[in-house]
C-alpha positions as CSV (number, residue, x, y, z in Angstrom):
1,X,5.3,-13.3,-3.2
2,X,8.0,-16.2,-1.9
3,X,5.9,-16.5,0.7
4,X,2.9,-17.4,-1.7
5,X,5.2,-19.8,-3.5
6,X,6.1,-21.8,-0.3
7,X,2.2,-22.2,0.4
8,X,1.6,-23.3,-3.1
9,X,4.3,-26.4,-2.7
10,X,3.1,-27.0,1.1
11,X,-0.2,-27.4,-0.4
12,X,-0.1,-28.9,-3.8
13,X,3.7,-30.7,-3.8
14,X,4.4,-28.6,-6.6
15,X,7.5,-27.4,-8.6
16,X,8.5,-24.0,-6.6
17,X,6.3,-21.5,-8.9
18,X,8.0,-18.4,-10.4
19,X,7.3,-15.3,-8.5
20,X,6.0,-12.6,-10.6
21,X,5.0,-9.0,-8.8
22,X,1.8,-7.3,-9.9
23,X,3.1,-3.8,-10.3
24,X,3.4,-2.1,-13.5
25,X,6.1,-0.6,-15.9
26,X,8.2,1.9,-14.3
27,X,7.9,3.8,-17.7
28,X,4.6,4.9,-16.5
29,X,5.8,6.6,-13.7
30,X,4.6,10.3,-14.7
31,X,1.5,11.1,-13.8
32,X,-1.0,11.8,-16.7
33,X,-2.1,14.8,-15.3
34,X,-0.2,16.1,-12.8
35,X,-3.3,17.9,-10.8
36,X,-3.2,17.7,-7.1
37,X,-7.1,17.0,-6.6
38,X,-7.7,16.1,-3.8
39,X,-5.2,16.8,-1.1
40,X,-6.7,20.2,1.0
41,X,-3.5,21.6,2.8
42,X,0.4,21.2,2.2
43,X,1.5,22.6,5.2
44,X,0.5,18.8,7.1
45,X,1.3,15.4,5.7
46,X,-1.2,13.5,3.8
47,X,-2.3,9.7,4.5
48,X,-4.1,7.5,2.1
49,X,-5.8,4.7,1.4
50,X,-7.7,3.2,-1.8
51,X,-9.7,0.4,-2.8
52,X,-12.2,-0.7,-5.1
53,X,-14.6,-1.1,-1.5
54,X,-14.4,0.8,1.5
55,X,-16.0,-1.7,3.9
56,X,-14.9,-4.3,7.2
57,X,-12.5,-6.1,7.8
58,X,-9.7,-4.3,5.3
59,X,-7.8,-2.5,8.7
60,X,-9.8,0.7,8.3
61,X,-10.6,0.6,11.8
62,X,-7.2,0.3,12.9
63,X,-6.5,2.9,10.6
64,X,-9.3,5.8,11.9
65,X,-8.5,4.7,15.5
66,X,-4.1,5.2,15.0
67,X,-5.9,8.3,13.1
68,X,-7.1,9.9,16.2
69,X,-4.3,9.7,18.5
70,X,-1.9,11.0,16.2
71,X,-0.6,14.4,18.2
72,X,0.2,16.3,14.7
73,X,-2.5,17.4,12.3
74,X,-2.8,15.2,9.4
75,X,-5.0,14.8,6.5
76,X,-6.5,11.2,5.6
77,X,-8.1,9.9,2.1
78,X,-9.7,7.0,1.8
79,X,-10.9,6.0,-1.9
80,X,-13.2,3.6,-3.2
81,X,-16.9,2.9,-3.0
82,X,-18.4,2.5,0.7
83,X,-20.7,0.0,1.6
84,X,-23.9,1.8,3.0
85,X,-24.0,3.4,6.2
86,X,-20.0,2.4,6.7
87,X,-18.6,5.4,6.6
88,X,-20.7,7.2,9.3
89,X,-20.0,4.1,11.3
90,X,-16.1,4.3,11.1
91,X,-16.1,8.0,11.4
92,X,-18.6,8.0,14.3
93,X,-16.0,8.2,17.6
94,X,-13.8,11.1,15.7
95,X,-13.9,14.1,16.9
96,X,-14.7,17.2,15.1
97,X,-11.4,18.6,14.4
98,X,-10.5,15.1,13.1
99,X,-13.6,14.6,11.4
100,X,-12.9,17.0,9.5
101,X,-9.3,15.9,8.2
102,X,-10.9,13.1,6.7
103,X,-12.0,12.8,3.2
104,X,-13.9,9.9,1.1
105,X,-13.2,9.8,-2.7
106,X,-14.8,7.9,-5.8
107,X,-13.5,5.9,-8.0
108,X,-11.4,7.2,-11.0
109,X,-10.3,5.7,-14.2
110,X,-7.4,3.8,-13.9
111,X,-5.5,6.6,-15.7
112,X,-6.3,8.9,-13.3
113,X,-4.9,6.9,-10.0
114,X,-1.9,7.7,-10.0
115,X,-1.8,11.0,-10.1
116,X,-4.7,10.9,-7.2
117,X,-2.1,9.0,-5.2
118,X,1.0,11.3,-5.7
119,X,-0.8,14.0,-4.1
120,X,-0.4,12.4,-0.9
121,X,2.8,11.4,1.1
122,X,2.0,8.1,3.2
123,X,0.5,4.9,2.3
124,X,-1.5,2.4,4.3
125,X,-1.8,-1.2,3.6
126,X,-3.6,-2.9,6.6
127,X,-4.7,-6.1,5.4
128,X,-5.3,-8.7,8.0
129,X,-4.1,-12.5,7.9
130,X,-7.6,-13.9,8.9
131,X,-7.8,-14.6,5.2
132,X,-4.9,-17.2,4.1
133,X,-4.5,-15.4,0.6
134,X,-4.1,-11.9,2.6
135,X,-2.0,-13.0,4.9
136,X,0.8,-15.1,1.8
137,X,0.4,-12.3,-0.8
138,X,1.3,-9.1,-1.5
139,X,-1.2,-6.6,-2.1
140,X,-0.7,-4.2,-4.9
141,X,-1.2,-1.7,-3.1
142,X,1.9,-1.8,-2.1
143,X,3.4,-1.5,-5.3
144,X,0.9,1.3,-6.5
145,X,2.4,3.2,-3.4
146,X,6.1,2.6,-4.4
147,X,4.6,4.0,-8.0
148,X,3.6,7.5,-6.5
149,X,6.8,7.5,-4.4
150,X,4.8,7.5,-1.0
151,X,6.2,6.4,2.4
152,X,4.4,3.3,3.3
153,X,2.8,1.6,5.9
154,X,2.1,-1.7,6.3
155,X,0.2,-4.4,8.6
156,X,3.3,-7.6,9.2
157,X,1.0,-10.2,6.9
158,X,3.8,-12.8,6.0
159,X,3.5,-11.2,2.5
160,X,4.6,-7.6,3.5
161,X,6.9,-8.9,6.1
162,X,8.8,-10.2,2.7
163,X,9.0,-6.2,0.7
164,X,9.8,-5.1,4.3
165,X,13.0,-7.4,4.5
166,X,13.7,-6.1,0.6
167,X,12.9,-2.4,1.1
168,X,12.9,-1.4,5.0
169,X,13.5,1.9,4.6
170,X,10.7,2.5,2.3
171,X,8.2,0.7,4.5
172,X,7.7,0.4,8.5
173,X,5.7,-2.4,9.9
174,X,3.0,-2.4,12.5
175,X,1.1,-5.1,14.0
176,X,-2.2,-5.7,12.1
177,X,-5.4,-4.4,13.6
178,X,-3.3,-2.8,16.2
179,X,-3.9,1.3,16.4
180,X,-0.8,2.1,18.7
181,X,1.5,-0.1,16.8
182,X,0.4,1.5,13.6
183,X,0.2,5.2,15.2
184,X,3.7,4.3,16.5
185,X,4.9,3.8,12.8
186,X,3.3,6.8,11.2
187,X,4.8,9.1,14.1
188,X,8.6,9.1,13.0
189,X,7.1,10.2,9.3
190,X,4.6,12.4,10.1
191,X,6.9,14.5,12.9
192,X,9.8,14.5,10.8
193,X,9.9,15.9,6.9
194,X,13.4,14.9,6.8
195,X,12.9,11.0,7.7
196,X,9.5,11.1,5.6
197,X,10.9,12.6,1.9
198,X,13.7,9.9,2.7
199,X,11.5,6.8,2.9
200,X,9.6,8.4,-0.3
201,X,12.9,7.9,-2.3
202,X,13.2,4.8,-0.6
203,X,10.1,3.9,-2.0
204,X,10.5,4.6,-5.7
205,X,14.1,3.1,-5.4
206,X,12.5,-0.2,-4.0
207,X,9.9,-0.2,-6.9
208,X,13.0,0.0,-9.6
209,X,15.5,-2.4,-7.6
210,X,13.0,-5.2,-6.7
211,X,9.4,-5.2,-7.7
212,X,9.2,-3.4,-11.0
213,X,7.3,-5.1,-13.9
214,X,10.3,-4.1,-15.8
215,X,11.8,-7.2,-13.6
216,X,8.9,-9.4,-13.2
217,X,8.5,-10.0,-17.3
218,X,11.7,-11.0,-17.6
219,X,11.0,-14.1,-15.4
220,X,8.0,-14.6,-17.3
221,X,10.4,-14.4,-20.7
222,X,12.5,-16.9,-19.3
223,X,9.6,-19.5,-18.0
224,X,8.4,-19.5,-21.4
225,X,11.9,-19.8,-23.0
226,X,12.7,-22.7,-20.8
227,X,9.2,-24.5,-21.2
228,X,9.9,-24.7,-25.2
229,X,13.6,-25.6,-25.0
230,X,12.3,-28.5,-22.8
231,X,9.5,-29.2,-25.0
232,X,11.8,-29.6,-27.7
């Protein structure tokens, strides 16, 4: 991120660093399968959530909490491996009918992400600033989202304020480890199939206009380019 880049020269006195985005190709859009695995219901919107842990301190609780307020019936995935006894914890205050809704998945090969995550229609990235790198970066998650073409939800880390500013109607804001501020933004998408399929193409265009690897390896073609013309 820019944002990472300013905290690089604040610390260090640095040259400003080049900003290159972690996403991949757009090329590899399609999915490689094009099975819809693990979504139960299309006739309510589908939240999700991945990560290689499902533990503490990643905005999950903010998450279940905004979760069970929401007045529509939704369905909620969360994948990645859970750390023991965490998801009975964080499921524990739900009740039934919400229980439910909610589904834990394994990890897949890498090949196999993307189609999980197109199967869904909202993303959530609630990382929390208590950790300086959190808080200045911009986590790929993000970008996987824009990928699958999902709405997106985000937690206003310095690092997603900065895709927000690029791409606002692909992704709404909230205030980290706040459940009404983040039930507030999933509202507008999950009552309305209009504004939600809108912020999806929002999504994909953001991923092609800004963050795109197609983009980011040409300013990694011209940092090298530039090093050996000075070299020389």
């Amino acid at each position: 991120s820019d944002a990472m880049a300013d905290a690089l020269i604040e610390a260090y006195g640095c040259p400003r660093p080049a900003v290159v985005h972690n996403s991949f190709p757009t090329t590899v859009r399609d999915a490689p399968d094009g099975k819809t695995l693990d979504r139960k219901r299309h006739d309510i919107p589908s939240i999700t959530w991945f990560s290689q842990t499902i533990g503490p301190g990643r905005g999950l609780e903010a998450l279940i909490k905004a979760y069970a307020g929401l007045e529509r019936p939704v369905e909620l995935h969360l994948r990645g491996t859970a750390r023991s006894g965490f998801i009975e914890s964080l499921l524990a205050p739900l009740e039934p009918a919400h229980r439910a809704r909610v589904y834990q998945h394994e990890q897949v090969p890498h090949d196999e992400l993307l189609s999980r995550r197109r199967g869904h229609d909202i993303g959530d990235c609630g990382e929390q600033s208590d950790c300086r790198s959190r808080d200045v970066t911009i986590t790929n998650k993000a970008f996987e989202y824009m990928r699958a073409g999902l709405a997106i939800v985000a937690s206003d880390t310095t690092g997603q304020r900065e895709i927000a500013a690029a791409a606002p109607n692909a992704l709404a804001l909230f205030k980290q480890g706040d459940p009404a501020s983040l039930a507030a933004a999933l509202t507008p998408l999950i009552e309305n199939p209009t504004a939600l399929n809108a912020a999806r193409d929002a999504s994909v265009d953001a991923l092609l206009d800004h963050f795109s690897w197609d983009r980011s390896k040409r300013v990694i073609q011209e940092q090298v380019t530039n090093y050996f013309e000075n070299c020389t």
